[in-house]
N, C-alpha and C positions, 0 to 999 in steps of 0.2 A: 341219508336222513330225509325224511317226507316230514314237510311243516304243514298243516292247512291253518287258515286263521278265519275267527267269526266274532262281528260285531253285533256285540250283545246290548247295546244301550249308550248312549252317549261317547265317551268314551273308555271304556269299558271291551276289553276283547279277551274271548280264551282260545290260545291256543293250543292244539294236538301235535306233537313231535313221536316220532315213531324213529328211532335209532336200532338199526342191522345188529345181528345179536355177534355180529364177526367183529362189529368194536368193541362190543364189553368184552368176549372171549379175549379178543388179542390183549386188551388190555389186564385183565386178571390175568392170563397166562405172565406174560413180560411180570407183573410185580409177585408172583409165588414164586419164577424163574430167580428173581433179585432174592428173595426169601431166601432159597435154599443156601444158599451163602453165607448168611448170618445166623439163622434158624438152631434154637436147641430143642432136641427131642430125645427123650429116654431110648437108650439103645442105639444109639447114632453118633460120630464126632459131628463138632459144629462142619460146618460148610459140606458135609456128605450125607445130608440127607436126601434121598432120591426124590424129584419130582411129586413125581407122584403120590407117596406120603405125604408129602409137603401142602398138596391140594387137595388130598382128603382131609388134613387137620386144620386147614385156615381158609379150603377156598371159599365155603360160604360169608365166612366174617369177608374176606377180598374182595367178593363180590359183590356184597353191600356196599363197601368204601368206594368203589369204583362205581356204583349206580346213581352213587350222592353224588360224585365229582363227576360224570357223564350230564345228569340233568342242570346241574350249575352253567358245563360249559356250552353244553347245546342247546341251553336257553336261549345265549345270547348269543349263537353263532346263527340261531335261527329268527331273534328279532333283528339279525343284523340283514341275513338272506331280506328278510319279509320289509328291510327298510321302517321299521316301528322305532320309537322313542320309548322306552317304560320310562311312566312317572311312582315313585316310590315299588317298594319289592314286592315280587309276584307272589300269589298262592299258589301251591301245588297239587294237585289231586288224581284222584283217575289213575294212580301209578300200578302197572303192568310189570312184572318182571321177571319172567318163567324162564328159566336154565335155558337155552334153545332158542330162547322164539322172543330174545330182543327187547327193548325197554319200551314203553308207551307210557306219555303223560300227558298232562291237561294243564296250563299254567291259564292263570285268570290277573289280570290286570290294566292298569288303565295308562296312555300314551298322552302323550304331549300334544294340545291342541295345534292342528295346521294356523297358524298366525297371517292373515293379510292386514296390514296396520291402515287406518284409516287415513288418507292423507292431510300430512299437517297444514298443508297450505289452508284449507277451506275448513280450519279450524279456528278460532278465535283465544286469545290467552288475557287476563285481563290485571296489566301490571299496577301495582298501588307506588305511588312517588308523592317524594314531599321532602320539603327543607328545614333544615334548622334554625328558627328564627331567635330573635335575641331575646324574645320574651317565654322562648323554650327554655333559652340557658339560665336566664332568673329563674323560674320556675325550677328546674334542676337543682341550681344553689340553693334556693329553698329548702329545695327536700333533703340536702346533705348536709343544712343546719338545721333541720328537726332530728335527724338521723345522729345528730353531733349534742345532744341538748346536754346539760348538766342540771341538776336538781338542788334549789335551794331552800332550805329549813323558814316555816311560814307560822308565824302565830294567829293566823285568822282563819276562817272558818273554811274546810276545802269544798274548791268547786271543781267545775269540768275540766278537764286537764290535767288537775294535781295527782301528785302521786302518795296514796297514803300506805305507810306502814303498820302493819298489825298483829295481835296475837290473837287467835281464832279459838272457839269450840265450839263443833256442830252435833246438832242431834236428830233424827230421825225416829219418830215415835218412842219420844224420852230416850233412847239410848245412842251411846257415840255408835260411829261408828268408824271404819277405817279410812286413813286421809281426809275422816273430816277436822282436823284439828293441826295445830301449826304455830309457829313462832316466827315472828321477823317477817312476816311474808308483805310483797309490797304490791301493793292494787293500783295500777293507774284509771282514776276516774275517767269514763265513757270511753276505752279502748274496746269493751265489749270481753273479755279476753273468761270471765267469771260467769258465772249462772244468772240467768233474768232475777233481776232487784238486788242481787249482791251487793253493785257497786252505785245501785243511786239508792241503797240502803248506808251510805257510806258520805251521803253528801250532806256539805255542812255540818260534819263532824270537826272538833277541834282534837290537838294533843292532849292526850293523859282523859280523855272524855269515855264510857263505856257505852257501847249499842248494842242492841238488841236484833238482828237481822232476820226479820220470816220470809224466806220465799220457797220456792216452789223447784223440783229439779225438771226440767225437759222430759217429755215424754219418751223421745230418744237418745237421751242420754245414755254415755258406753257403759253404765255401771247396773247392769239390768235391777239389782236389787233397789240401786236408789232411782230409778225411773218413776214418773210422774208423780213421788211422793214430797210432800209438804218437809220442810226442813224448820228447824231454829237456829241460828249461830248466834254466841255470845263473843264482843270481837273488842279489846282493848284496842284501840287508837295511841299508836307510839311518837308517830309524830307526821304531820303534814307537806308536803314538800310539793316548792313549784317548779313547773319548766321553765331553765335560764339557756335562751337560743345565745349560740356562740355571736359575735360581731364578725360584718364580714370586713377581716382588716387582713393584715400583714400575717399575724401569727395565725387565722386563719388558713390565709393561704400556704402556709408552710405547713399547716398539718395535712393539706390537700397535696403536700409531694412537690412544693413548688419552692426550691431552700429560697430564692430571692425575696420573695415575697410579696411579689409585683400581682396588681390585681387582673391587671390585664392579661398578664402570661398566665393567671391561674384562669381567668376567661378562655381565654383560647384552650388550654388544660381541658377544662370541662367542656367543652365542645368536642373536642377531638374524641372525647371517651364515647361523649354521646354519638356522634358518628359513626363510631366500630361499631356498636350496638347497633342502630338504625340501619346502617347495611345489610348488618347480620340479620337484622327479621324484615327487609324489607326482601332480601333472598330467599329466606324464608316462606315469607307468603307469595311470592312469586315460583317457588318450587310448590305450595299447595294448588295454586291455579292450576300449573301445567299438569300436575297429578290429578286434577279432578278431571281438565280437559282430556288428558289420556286415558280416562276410566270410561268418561261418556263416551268419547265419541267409537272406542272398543270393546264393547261388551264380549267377552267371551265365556267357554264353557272353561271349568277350571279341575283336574284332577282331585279327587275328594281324596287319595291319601296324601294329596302333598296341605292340603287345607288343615286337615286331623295333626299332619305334623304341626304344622303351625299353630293351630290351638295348644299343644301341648309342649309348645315353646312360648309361647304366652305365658302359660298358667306356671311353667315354671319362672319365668322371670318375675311375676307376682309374687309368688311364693317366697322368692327370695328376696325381692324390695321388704316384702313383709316380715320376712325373719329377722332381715336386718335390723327391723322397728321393733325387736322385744315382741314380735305376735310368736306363740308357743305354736310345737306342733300339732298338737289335737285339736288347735282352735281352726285349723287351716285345713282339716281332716273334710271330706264329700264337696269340696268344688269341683264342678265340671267343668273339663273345656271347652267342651261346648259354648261356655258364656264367651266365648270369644270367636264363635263364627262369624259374624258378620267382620269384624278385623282380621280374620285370618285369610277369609276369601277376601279381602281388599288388597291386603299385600301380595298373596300369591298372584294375584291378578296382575298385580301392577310388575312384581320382578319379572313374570312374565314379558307382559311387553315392555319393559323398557330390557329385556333380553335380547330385545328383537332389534330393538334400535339398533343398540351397542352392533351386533352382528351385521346388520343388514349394513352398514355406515363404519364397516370396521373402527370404532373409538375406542382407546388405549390409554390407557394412565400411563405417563410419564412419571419417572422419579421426580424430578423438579416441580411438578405438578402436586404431587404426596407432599416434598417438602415447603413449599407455601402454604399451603392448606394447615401444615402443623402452626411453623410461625405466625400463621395469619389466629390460629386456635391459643396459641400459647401468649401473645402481642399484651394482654391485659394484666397478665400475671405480674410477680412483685420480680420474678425470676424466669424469664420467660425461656432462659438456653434450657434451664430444669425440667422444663415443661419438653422442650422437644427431647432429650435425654430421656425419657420418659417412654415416650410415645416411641422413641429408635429402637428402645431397648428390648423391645416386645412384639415378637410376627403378630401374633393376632390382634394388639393394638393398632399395627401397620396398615393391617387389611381392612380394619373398620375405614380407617382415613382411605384406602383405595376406592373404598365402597362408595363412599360420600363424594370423592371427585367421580366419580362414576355417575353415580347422580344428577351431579354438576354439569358434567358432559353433558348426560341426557336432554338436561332442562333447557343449557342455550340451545343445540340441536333443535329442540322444539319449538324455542324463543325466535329461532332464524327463520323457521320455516312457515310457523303460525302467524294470524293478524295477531299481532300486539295491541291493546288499547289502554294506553295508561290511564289510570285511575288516581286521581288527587286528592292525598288523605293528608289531615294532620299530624304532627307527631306523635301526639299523646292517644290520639287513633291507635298507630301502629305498635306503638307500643303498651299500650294496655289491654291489646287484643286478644280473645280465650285463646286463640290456636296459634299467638304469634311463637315464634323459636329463633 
């Protein structure tokens, strides 16, 4: 077998493979020889048909079978000679294959970038840190007794806050139209939750009172017919209701999980929860540093069919968040995937080098390692043994969680070797941050 190989652009190579026409022969001979044995032909018992019949009536079919499976194995018997990586599957062309005179092809494809990793020492990582102060844990109580409210029936006039209930009919250029109309339905004043003026078309209304509602629908609103068009709603007022915040007492606390009903155990309660979370994105963003730091400081070239894959593993997992959500399929019909190049080459980029880590640092997930990460995932739940039952019961669930201590690895890896600079944020920082996780 004669390999030659040419680099045609980046990483990008075709190469020429020329295969002795003494392997195909040998090998078509050897499978019409196994034929004749089983072989039925008019005029013949099975297993005695001679040779040579045998190869006039099937060697051409045999010879094709045997040219597809020659180019399959001497592909890779020759990117092995030539020391090449293929990155996603070759093209094939140029194919030669005359009775006599041996197989020639042309395979075109692209290889796996040679990797020298930046060293992490004379790199910087910039950790975010901060504590859970006691005016954090009010502030949390806070928000789990707004989260808790109950609603009580008001005979005065409703303001910000209230929640009012109502019977609707809307019209768009005098006529109804669909979902613009409804019974029971309850509007919390200034939650924002309805169309601009809805709901301070609603303020300082009493029970059993009728209103008149004119506004106006969003020019991007999802209902293209009703877009930037004027509305009327005619809307009875059933009745008025205010928000009653629970007290933070005993029975409180025991609706917070805490059967004593000790305020202080339900303090500590709420801290501990706040905690898990607070770890969990302050790891988070401490995994986003290191990944940004491993992007800058290695820029490389990246295989465009493993990119193409990856967009078109994007665009399906879109597809499928989105079916989930009741979107139809001809609504979902001419997305490219293109809209996700820029994320596709970010990720191939980065499995790349943190490929390189892992190998170059031999790093290993440990079972014990898989199994914390589940408890440590499942710790919140009402059921947590349910939760890693769960996750055991399913290899490709397993391997996502390998993937993530994988990750894990990487990131102290990087954390040991990198300056660290911590950075001191608040809580309500870290956690109301766009990209916290």
């Amino acid at each position: 077998m004669q390999v030659s190989v040419e680099a045609t652009g980046g990483l990008e190579r075709r190469m020429t493979v020329n295969v002795d026409e003494e392997r195909i022969a040998s090998a078509v001979d050897d499978r019409l020889k196994n034929m004749t044995h089983t072989v039925k032909l008019k005029g013949f018992r099975k297993g005695k048909v001679p040779f040579k019949v045998v190869k006039q009536h099937y060697g051409k079919q045999v010879r094709d079978e045997v040219i597809g499976e020659v180019v399959q194995s001497t592909f890779y018997e020759a990117v092995s000679q030539e020391k090449l990586q293929p990155a996603g599957n070759p093209n094939f062309d140029d194919l030669k294959n005359e009775p006599g005179q041996g197989l020639a092809y042309t395979a075109t494809f692209e290889i796996y970038p040679d990797l020298e990793l930046a060293p992490m020492a004379e790199q910087t990582v910039e950790k975010p840190v901060t504590e859970i102060g006691e005016g954090d844990v009010d502030k949390m109580i806070e928000t789990i007794r707004k989260q808790n409210i109950s609603w009580q029936p008001v005979e005065r006039e409703a303001k910000q806050g209230d929640r009012v209930t109502i019977d609707f009919k809307g019209m768009v250029d005098g006529e109804t139209f669909e979902g613009g109309s409804g019974e029971g339905m309850q509007v919390e004043l200034g939650a924002g939750r309805m169309i601009p003026g809805f709901e301070d078309g609603l303020m300082g209304a009493k029970a059993g009172e009728d209103r008149t509602l004119n506004v106006t629908f969003p020019e991007d609103y999802h209902v293209e017919s009703l877009a930037g068009k004027p509305a009327v709603f005619e809307a009875h007022i059933k009745s008025v209701e205010e928000a009653v915040l629970p007290e933070v007492d005993a029975e409180f606390a025991r609706q917070l999980g805490v059967e004593s009903g000790d305020l202080s155990e339900m303090r500590d309660e709420v801290r501990a929860n706040m905690q898990r979370e607070l770890d969990e994105r302050l790891r988070g963003k401490l995994k986003e540093a290191v990944i940004e730091t491993l992007l800058a400081a290695n820029p490389i070239d990246v295989p465009r069919s493993l990119v193409e894959n990856e967009e078109r593993t994007l665009l399906q997992q879109m597809l499928q968040n989105l079916a989930s959500q009741g979107m139809q399929q001809q609504d979902l019909s001419g997305l490219n995937p293109e809209m996700f190049r820029e994320q596709a080459e970010k990720r191939v980029t980065l499995g790349l080098i943190m490929s390189e880590i892992v190998k170059a640092n031999d790093l290993k997930v440990e079972p014990e390692q898989v199994k914390a990460r589940i408890q440590e995932i499942a710790a919140p739940y009402e059921h947590p043994e349910e939760v890693v039952k769960w996750y055991q019961s399913d290899r490709q669930r397993l391997s996502e969680i390998e993937s993530l201590v994988f990750e894990d690895q990487v990131v102290d890896w990087v954390v040991d070797q990198a300056k660290v600079v911590e950075k001191p944020v608040s809580f309500d920082e870290i956690m109301t941050s766009e990209n916290a996780k």
